[in-house]
C-alpha positions in Angstrom: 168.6 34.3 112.9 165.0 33.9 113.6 163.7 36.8 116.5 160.4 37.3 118.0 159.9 39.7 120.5 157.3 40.3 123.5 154.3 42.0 123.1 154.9 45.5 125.4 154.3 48.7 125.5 150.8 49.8 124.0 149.9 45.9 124.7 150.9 46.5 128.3 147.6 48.8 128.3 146.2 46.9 126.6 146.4 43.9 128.7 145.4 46.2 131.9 141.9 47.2 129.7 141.0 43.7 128.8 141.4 43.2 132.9 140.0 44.8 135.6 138.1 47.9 134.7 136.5 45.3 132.0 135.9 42.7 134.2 133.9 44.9 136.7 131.8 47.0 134.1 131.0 43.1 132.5 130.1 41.9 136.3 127.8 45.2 137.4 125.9 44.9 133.9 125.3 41.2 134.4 123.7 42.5 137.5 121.6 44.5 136.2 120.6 42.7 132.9 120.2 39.4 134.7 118.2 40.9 137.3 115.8 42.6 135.1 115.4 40.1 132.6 113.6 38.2 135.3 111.0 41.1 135.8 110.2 41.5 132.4 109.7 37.8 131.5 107.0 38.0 134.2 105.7 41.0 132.8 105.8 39.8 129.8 103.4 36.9 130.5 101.4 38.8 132.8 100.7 41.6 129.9 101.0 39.1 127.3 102.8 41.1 125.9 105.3 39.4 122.9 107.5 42.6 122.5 108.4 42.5 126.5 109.1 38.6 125.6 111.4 39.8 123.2 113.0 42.4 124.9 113.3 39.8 127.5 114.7 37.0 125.5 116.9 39.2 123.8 118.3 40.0 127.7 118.6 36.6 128.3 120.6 36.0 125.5 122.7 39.7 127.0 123.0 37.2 130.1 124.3 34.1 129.3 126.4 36.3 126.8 128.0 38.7 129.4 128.5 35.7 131.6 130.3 34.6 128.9 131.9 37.2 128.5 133.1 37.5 131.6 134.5 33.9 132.2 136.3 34.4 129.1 138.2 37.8 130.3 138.8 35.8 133.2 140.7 32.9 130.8 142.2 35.5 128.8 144.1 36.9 132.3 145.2 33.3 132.6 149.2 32.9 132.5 150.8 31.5 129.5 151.9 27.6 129.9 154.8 26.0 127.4 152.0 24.0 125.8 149.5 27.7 125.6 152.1 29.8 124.9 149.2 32.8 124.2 147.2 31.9 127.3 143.5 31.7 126.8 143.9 34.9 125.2 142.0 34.0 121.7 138.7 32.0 124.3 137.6 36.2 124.2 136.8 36.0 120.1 135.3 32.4 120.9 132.7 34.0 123.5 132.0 36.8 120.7 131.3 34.3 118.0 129.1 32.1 120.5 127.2 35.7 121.1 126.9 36.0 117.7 125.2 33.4 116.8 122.8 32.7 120.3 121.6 36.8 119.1 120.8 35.0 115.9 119.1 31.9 117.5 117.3 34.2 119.3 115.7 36.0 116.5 114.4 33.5 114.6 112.4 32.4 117.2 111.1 36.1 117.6 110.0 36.3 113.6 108.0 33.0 114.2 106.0 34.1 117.8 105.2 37.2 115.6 104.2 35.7 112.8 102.3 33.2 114.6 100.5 36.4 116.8 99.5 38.8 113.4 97.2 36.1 112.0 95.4 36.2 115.7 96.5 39.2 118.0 96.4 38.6 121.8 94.9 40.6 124.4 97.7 43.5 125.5 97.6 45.1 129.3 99.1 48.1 127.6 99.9 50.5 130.7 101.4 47.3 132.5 103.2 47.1 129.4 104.4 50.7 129.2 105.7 50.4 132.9 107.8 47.4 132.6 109.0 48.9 129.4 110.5 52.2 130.9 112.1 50.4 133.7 113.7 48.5 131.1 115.3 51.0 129.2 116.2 52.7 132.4 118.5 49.7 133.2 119.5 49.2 129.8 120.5 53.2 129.3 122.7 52.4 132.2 124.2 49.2 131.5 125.2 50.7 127.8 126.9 53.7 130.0 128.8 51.4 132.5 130.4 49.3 129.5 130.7 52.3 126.9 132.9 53.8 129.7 135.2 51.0 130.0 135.4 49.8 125.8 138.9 49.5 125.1 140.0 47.3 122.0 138.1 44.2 123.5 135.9 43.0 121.1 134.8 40.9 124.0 133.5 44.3 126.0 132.0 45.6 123.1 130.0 42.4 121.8 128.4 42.6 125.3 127.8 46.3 124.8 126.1 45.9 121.2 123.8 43.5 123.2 122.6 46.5 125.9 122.6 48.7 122.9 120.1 46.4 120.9 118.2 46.5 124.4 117.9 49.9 124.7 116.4 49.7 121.5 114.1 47.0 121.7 113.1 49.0 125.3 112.1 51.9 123.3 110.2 49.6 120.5 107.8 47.9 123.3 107.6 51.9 124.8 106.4 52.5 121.6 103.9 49.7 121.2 102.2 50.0 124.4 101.3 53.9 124.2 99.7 52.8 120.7 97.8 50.1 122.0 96.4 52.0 125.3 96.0 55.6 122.9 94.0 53.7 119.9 93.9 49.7 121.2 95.5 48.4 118.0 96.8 45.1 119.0 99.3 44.5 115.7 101.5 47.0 117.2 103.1 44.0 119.5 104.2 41.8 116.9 105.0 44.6 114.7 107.1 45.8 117.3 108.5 42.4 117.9 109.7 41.9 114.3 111.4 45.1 114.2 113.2 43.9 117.8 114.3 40.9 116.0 115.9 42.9 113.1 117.7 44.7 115.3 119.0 41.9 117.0 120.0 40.2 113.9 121.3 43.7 112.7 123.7 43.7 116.1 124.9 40.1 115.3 126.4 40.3 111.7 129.5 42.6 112.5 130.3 40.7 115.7 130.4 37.5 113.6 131.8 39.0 110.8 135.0 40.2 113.4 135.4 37.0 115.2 134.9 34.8 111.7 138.0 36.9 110.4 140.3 36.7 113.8 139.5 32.8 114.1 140.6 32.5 110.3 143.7 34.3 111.0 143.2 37.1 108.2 145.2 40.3 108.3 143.5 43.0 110.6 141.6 45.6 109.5 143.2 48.8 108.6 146.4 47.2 108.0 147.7 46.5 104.4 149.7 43.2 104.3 151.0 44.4 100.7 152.1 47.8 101.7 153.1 46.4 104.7 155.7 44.3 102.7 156.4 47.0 100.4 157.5 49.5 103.5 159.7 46.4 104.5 161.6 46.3 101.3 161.9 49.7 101.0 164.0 49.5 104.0 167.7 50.3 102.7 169.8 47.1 102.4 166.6 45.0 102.6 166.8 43.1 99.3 163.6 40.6 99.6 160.4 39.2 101.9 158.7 36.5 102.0 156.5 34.3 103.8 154.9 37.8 105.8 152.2 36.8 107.9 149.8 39.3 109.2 147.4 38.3 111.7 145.7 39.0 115.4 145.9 36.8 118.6 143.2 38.7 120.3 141.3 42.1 120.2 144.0 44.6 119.9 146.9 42.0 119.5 147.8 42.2 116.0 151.3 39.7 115.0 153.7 39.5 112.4 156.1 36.8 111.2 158.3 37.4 108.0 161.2 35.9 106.1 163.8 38.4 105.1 166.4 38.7 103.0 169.4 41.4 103.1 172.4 42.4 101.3 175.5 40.6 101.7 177.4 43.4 103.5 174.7 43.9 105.6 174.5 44.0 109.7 171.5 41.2 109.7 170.4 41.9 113.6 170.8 46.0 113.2 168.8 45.6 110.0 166.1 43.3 112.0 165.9 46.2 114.6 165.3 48.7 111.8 162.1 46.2 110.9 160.9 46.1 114.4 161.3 50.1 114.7 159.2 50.3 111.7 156.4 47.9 111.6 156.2 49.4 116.2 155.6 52.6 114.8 154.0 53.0 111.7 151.6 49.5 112.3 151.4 49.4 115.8 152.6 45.9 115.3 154.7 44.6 118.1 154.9 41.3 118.4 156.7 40.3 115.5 158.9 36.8 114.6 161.5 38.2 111.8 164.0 35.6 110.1 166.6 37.4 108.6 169.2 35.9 105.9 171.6 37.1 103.8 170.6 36.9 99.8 172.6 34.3 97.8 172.8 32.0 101.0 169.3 30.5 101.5 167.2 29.3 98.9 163.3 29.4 100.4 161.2 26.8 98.7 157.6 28.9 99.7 157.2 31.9 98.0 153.4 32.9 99.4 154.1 36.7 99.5 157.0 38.2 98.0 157.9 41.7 98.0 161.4 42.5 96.2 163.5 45.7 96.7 163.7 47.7 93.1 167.6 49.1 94.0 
């Protein structure tokens, strides 16, 4: 008596978040980002500046990301097929793992420009600098704003809003280096500057990759317990066994289930399934969920992954 049952209620929110309020904070930052990223690569050769390069290539990579980004919440609205039966609903972690590691790309070419600038420091126009470098966080301070508004559970939204927020900071970093280099002329402070811009990119990259690693390998969600989990399920009365309880997440804010049951003898096996479903809704937040439910004594499962046993 296998069940699964659709994914509703929070989901239904859900769904609405990962659509159109995320879809046009994503587009109007793109804007922005895409726009100024332009500027400050000219600045950046104009001052010769490396921390406006860096700043810049670091919104390049905000860019393609949020473009990304963006084509993939478009996907993810796509409608189910027979052959999809999720949609394009997982292409959202795959755009978070691609920004993951084009953030890391993009830093290792930062550590070897600076490198390759402390043994010889350029030449720094250091008020040119400090301009471009406050119109930069300007647009960065308000892109982080537009998407922080509109972060729901997408892990799509809020890779692309680590990116501004690694912005604003590398904005601040080439602030920083361009009053020191007009107040005392130091010219280390740009690839100083640069280096720490590149840490903070890598910094921004580990916990997106670290997420969308974990969803792609289907491992139980964080903040949920599969063993207690299976231990709430057993403790359900006239639940005699699980097995076979799979914990995982489709998307950002999709969490799934799929178990094996067994129940007493005299037991109503669809009220008992219902009592399962009520459970894992409210305590878990889990609401899609697949539940096979068989009486003990008349099935004999051969795969015994996870099993939880009732104690009565």
């Amino acid at each position: 008596m296998g069940h699964g049952h659709d994914h509703h209620g929070h989901g239904g929110h859900d769904h609405h978040g990962h659509g159109g309020a995320d879809k046009r904070a994503l587009a109007v930052v793109l804007a922005l980002t895409g726009g100024f990223m332009v500027a400050e690569v000219i600045g950046g050769l104009l001052t010769g500046s490396l921390a406006l390069l860096a700043d810049a290539g670091h919104m390049l990579s905000d860019t393609a990301s949020l473009g990304v980004a963006l084509f993939a919440a478009w996907l993810a609205g796509r409608p189910a097929t027979p052959s999809r039966s999720f949609g394009f609903r997982r292409a959202e972690i795959l755009a978070a793992l691609f920004n993951g590691v084009t953030l890391v790309a993009i830093s290792i070419w930062i550590f070897v420009e600076a490198y390759r600038r402390l043994s010889e420091p350029p030449e720094v126009l250091g008020g040119l600098m400090l301009t471009i470098a406050v119109l930069g966080l300007g647009v960065n301070v308000a892109g982080a704003v537009i998407l922080s508004r509109s972060e729901g559970e997408s892990l799509n939204v809020e890779g692309a809003l680590r990116h501004v927020i690694a912005d604003v900071l590398g904005s601040i970093g080439a602030i920083v280096a361009a009053v020191i280099i007009i107040f005392t002329g130091w010219r280390y402070a740009d690839p100083l500057v640069s280096a720490v811009i590149g840490l903070l990119i890598l910094a921004s990259s580990w916990r997106l990759l670290r997420d969308s690693v974990t969803i792609l390998l289907e491992a139980t969600p964080r903040g949920i317990d599969a063993e207690e989990v299976g231990k709430k399920m057993v403790g359900v009365d006239g639940v005699r066994e699980v097995h076979d309880l799979h914990i995982w997440t489709i998307t950002s804010g999709f969490p799934a289930l799929a178990a094996h049951v067994l129940v007493g003898q005299n037991e109503n096996c669809h009220q008992k399934r219902r009592d399962l479903e009520d459970l894992l809704e409210h305590e878990y937040g889990i609401e899609h969920t697949t539940l096979q439910v068989d009486h003990a004594g008349d099935h004999h499962a051969t795969l015994h992954d996870l099993r939880f046993r009732s104690q009565s």
